[in-house]
C-alpha positions as CSV (number, residue, x, y, z in Angstrom):
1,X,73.3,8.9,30.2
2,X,72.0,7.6,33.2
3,X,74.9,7.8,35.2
4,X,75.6,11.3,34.3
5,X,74.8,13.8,36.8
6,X,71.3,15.3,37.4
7,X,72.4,18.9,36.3
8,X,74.3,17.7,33.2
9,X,71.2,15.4,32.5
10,X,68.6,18.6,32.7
11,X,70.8,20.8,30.8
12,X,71.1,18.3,28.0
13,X,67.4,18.0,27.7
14,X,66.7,21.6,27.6
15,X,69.8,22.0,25.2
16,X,67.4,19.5,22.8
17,X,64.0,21.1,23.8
18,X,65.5,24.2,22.6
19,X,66.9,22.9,19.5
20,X,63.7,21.8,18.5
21,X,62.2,24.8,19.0
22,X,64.6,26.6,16.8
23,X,64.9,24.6,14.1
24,X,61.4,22.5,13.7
25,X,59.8,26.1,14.5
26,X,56.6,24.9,16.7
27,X,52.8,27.2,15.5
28,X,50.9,26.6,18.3
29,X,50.3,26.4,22.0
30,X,49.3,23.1,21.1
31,X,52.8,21.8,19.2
32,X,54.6,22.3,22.0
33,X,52.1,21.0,24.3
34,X,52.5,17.8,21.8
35,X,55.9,17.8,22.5
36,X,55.5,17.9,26.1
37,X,53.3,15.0,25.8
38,X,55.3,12.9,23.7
39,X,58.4,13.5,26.4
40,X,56.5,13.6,29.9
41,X,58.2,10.0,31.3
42,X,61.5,11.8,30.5
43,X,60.3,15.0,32.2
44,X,58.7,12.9,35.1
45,X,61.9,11.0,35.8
46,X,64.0,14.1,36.0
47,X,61.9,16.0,38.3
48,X,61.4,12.6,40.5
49,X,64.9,12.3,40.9
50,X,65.8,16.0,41.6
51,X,63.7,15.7,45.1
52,X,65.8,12.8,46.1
53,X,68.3,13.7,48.7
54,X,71.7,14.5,47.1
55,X,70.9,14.5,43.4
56,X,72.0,17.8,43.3
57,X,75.3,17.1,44.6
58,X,76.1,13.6,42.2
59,X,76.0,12.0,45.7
60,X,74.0,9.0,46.2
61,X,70.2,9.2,47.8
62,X,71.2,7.1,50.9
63,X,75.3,6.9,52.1
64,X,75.6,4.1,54.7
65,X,77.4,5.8,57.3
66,X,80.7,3.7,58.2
67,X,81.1,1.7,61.5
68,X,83.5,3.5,63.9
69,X,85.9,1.1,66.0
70,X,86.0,1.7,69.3
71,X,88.8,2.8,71.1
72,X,89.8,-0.2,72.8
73,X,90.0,-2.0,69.3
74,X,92.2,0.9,68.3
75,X,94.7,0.7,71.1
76,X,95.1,-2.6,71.3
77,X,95.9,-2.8,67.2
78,X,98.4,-0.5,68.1
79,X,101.6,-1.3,69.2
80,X,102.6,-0.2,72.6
81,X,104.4,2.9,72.9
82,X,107.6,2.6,75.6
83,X,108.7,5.4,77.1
């Protein structure tokens, strides 16, 4: 699921969270902070990744910006126009 977007990642956790909570009815303060407990390197991985730049978007962290040809390599690929 790792190459799912970050939203549809988050929503699917909470959608499970939730489902837990419903039916495997928690006590105490202290069930669900077992819970927590027992899924905090799933909770730390999402929240790491949604401060890198562009996980909101499904765009990469870093996009290596393309080379641009310079305009002398452009016209001289181009055939000559006669007029």
């Amino acid at each position: 699921m790792n190459d799912q977007p970050l939203g549809y990642r988050i929503n699917i956790f909470l959608a499970r969270f939730c489902f837990r909570g419903i039916y495997f009815p928690m006590m105490g303060k202290m069930a669900w902070v077992k819970v927590i407990v027992q899924n905090r390197r799933t909770i730390f991985k999402l929240v790491r990744e949604g401060f890198k730049a562009g996980a909101w978007r499904g765009a990469p962290a870093r996009v290596p910006a393309s080379q641009v040809p310079p305009v002398e390599a452009i016209e001289a690929m181009a055939p000559a126009a006669e007029s």
